[in-house]
C-alpha positions as CSV (number, residue, x, y, z in Angstrom):
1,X,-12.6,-6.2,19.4
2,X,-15.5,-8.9,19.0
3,X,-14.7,-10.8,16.0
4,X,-18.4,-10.8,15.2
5,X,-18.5,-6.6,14.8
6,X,-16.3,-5.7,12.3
7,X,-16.4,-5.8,8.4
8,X,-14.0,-8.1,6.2
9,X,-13.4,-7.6,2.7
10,X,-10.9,-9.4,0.0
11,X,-9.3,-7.6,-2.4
12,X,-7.7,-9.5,-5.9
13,X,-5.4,-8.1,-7.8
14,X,-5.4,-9.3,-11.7
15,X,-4.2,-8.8,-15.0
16,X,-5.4,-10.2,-18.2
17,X,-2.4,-10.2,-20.2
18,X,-3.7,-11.7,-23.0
19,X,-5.5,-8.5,-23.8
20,X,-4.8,-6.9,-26.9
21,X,-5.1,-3.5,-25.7
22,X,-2.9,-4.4,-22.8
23,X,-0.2,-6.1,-24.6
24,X,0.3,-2.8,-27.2
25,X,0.2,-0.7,-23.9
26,X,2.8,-2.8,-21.9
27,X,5.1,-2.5,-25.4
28,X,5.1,1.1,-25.0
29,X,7.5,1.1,-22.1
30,X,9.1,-1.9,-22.7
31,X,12.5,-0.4,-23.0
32,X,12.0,0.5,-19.1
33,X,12.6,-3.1,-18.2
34,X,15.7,-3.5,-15.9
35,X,15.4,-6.9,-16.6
36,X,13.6,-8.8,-19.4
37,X,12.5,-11.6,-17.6
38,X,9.8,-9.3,-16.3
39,X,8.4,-9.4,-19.4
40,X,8.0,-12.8,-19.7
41,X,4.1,-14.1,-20.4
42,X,4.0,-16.0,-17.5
43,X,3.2,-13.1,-15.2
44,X,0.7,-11.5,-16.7
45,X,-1.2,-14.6,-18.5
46,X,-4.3,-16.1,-16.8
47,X,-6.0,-19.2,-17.9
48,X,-9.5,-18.6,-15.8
49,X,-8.1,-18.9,-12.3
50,X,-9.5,-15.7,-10.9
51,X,-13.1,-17.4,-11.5
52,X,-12.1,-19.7,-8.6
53,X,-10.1,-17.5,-6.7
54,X,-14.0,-15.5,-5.9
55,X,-16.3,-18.7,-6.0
56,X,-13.4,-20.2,-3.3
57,X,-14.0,-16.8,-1.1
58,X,-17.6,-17.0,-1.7
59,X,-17.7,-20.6,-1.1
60,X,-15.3,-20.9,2.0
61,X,-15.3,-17.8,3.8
62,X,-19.0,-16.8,4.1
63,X,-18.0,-14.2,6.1
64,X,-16.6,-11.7,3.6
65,X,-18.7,-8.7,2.7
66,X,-17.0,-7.3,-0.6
67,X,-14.7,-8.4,-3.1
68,X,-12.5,-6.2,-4.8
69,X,-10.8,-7.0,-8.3
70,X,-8.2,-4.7,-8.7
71,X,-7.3,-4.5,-12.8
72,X,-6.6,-1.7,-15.4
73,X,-9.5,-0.8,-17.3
74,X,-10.5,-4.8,-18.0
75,X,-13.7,-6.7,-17.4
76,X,-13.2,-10.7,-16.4
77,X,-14.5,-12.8,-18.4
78,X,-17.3,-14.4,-16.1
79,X,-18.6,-10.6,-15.3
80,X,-18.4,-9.6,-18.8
81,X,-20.3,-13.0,-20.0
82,X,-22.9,-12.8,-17.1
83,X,-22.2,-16.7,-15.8
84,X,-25.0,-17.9,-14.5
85,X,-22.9,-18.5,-10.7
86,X,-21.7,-14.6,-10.8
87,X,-25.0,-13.1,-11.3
88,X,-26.0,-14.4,-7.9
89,X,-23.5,-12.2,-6.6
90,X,-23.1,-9.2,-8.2
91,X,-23.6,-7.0,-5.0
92,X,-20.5,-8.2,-3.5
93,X,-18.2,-7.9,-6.6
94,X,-16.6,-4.5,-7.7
95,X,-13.9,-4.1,-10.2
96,X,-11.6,-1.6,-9.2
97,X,-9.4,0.7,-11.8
98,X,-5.9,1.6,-10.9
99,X,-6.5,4.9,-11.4
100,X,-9.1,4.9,-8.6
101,X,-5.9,3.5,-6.3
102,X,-3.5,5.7,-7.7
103,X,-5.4,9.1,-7.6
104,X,-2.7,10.8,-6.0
105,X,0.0,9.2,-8.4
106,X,-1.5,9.1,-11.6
107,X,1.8,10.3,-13.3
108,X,3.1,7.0,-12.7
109,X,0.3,5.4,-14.9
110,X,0.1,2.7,-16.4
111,X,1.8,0.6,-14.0
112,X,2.6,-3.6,-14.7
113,X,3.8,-4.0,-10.9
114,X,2.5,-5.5,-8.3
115,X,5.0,-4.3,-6.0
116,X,3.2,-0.8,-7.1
117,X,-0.5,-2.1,-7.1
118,X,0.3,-3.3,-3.6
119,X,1.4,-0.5,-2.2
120,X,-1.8,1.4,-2.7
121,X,-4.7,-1.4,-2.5
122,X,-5.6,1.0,1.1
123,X,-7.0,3.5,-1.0
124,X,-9.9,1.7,-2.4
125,X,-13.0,3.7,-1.6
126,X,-15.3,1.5,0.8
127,X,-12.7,-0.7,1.3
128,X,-13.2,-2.2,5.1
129,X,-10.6,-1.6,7.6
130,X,-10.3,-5.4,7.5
131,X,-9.5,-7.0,4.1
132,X,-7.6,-10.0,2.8
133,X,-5.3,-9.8,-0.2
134,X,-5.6,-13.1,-2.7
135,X,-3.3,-12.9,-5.8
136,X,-5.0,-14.4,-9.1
137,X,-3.7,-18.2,-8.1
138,X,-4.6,-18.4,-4.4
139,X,-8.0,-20.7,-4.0
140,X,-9.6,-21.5,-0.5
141,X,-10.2,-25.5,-0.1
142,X,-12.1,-25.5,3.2
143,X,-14.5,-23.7,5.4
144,X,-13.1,-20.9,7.0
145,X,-13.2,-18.6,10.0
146,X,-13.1,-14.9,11.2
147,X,-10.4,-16.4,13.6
148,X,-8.1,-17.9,10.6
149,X,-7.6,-14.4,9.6
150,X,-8.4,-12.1,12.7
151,X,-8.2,-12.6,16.1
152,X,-9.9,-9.5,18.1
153,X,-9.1,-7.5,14.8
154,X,-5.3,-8.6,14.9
155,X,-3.9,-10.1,11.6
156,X,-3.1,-13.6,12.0
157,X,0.4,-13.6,10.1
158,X,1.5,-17.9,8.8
159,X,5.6,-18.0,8.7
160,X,8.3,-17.9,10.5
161,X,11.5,-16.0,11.8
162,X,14.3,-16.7,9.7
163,X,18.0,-14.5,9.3
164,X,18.4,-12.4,7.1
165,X,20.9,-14.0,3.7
166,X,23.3,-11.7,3.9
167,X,24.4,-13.3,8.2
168,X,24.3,-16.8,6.6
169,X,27.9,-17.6,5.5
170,X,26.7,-19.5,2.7
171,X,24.2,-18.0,1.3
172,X,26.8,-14.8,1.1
173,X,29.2,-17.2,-0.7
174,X,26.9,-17.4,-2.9
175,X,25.5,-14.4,-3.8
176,X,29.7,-14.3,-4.7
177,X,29.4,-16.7,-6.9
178,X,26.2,-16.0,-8.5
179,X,27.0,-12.3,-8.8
180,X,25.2,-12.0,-11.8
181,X,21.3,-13.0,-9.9
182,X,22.4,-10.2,-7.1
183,X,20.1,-7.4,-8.2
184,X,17.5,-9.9,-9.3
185,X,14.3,-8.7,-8.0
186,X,12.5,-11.7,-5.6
187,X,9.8,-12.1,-3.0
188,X,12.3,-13.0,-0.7
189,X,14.4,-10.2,-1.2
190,X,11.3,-7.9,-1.3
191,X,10.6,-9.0,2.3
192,X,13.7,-8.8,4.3
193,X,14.0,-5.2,2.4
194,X,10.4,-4.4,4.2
195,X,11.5,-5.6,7.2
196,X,14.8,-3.8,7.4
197,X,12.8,-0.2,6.7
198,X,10.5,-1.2,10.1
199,X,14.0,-1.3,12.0
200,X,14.0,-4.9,12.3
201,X,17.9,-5.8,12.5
202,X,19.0,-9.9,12.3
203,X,15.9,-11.4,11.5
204,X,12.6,-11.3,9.9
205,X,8.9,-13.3,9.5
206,X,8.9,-14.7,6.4
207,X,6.1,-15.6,4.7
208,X,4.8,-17.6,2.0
209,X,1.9,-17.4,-0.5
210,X,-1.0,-17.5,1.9
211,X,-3.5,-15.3,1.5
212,X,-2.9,-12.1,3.1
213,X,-5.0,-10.6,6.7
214,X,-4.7,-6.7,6.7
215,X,-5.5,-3.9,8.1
216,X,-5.8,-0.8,6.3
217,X,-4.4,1.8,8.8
218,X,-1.7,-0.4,8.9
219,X,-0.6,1.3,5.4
220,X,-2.3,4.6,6.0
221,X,-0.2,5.3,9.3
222,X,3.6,4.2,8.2
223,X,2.8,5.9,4.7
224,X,1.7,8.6,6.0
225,X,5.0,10.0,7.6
226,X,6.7,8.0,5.0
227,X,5.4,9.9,1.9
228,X,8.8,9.9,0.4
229,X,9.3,6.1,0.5
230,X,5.8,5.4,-0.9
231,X,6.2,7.8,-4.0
232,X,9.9,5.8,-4.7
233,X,8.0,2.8,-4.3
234,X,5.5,3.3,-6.9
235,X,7.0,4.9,-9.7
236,X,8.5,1.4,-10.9
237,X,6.1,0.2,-14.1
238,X,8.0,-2.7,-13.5
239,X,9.8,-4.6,-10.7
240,X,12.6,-3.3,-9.3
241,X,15.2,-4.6,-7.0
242,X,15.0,-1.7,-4.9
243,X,10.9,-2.0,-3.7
244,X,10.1,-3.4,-0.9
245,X,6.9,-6.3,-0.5
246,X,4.3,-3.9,0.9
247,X,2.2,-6.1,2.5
248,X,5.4,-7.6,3.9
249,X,6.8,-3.9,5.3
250,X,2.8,-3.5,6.9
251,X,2.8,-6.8,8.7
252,X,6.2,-6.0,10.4
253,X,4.7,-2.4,11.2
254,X,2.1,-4.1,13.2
255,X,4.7,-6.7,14.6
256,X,6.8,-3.8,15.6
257,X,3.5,-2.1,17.3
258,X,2.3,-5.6,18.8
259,X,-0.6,-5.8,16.6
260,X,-0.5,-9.2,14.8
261,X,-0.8,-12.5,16.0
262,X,2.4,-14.8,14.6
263,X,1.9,-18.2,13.6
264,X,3.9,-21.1,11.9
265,X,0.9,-23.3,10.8
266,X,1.1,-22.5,7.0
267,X,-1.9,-24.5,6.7
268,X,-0.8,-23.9,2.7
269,X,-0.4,-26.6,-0.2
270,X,1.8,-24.2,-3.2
271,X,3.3,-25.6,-7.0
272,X,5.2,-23.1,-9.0
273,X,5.0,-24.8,-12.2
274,X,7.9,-24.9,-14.8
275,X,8.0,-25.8,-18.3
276,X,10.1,-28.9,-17.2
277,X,7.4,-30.1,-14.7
278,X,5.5,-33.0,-15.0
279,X,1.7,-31.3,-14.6
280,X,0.7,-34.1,-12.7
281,X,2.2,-32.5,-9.2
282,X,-0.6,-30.1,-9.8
283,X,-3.0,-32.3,-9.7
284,X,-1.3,-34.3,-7.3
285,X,-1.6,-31.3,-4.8
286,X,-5.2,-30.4,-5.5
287,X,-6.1,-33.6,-4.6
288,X,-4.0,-33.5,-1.2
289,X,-5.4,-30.3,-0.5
290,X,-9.0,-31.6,-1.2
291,X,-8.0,-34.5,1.1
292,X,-5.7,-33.1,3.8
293,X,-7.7,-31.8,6.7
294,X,-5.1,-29.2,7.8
295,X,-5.2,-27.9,4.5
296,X,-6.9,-24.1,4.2
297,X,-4.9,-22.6,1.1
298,X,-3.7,-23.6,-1.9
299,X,-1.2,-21.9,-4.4
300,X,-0.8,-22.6,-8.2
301,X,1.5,-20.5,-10.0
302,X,2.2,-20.3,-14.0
303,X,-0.8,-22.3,-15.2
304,X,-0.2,-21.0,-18.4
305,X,2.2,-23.2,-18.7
306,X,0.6,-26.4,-19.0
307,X,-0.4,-27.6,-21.6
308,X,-4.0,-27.4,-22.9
309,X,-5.1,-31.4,-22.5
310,X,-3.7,-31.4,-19.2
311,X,-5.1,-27.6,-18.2
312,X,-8.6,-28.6,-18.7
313,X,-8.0,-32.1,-16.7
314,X,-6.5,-29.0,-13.8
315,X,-9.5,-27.1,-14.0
316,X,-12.1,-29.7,-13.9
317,X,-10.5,-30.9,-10.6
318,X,-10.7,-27.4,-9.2
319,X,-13.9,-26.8,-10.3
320,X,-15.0,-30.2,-8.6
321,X,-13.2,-28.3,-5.4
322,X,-15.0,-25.2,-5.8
323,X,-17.8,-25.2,-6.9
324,X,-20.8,-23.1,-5.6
């Protein structure tokens, strides 16, 4: 396939969980929680960064055609304010309901997973084969490519091969000790659990908080004769120990069927911010990302976190990187 014939869209998923209406709806079925650190603010507060998320595709990968906000029933703020930047390009924004993504499982509605949301981002209508999946807190920091995502229509997939935790003597040791954290729901977790359901047997590629290269058909054909699997999948309003990383399962699916292209150059700069941290590391890794040349991604997770004189002194040195 030419790279130069084929639609690319990106596709954001995002929650504003400051909402009133969503945080009375979220309360409704908080006695669901298997855990209640699901609940915690962290993953469902935003502090603006989905404004740079789109200027960062718009501004460093030219190439996309469409981009998708995936939400439930909420307007971001710089569509809903009419910013002067977004009104340039309101032909290539669309905010997408869940229930437009979850017409066949509507029963399962309202849903405050992403493992869930994931699962079914194939069933946007107009959605390009093609697409790229950003979470709210992934931000482009350089000119990119059709080839840093798709090579003749093949995903290009950034990790590497590493053994599943359960052969590594000490990781099993402790998963012993820590007994209590072993039905803790986590992304690694998540992904050796996708790979395992594609038949893959000692090891996995993991991956990291890139943005994602997909195809859609990649979803459509394993779900398809895997209807069962897909409804158990998406029936959790929260995370559950027992999904699987969607994404995750449909990259092995094409590994499996020789359709991806494996690499280890992350080409990724990522801070998950704690309380306890010192905010300067974020800053700190903007300003290698804005410097480092190899540099294509960068991940900041809980910015709600940081304190307000600090956040703004954040956002001003993204919005210096991205800025349209």
């Amino acid at each position: 396939m030419n790279n130069e014939k084929f639609s690319i869209d990106a596709v954001i998923a995002w929650v504003d969980g400051s909402d009133p209406k969503f945080i009375q709806k979220k309360k409704k079925y908080i006695s669901e929680l298997e855990r209640k650190e699901d609940n915690h603010p962290t993953r469902f507060n935003q502090v603006g960064e989905l404004s740079f998320v789109v200027k960062s595709i718009l501004k460093y990968a030219s190439f996309v055609r469409k981009i998708f906000i995936v939400t439930d029933n909420q307007i971001p703020s710089f569509l809903k304010n009419k910013e002067d930047w977004s009104k340039k390009y309101l032909d290539r924004i669309e905010v997408i309901d869940h229930k437009e993504i979850f017409t066949n499982f509507n029963n399962f509605l309202p849903t405050f997973n992403s493992l869930s949301i994931e699962s079914l981002l194939y069933n946007i209508k107009g959605l390009s084969e093609h697409f790229i999946y950003f979470n709210d807190d992934m931000f482009l920091v350089k000119p990119t490519v059709v080839n840093d995502w798709f090579i003749n229509g093949l995903p290009v997939i950034r990790g590497r091969w590493t053994t599943y935790s359960e052969k590594i003597w000490y990781k099993k040791l402790h998963r012993v000790i820590f007994s209590s954290k072993k039905n803790k729901p986590s992304f690694k977790k998540a992904q050796e659990k996708s790979a395992k359901i594609i038949g893959f047997k000692n090891k996995y590629f993991r991956t990291f908080h890139n943005p994602r290269p997909l195809v859609k058909s990649n979803f459509s054909d394993f779900f398809e004769s895997n209807s069962k699997l897909l409804n158990e999948q998406v029936r959790h309003k929260f995370r559950s120990n027992t999904q699987f990383n969607p994404y995750v399962l449909s990259w092995h699916y094409a590994i499996k069927n020789n359709r991806a292209i494996l690499t280890n150059n992350l080409q990724l700069i990522e801070v998950n911010f704690s309380v306890n941290d010192n905010p300067k590391k974020i800053l700190r890794a903007i300003q290698k990302a804005s410097k480092s040349k190899n540099t294509l991604f960068l991940n900041l997770q809980s910015l709600d976190l940081v304190k307000t004189n600090k956040l703004n002194e954040i956002i001003s040195e993204l919005d210096s990187l991205i800025k349209l």
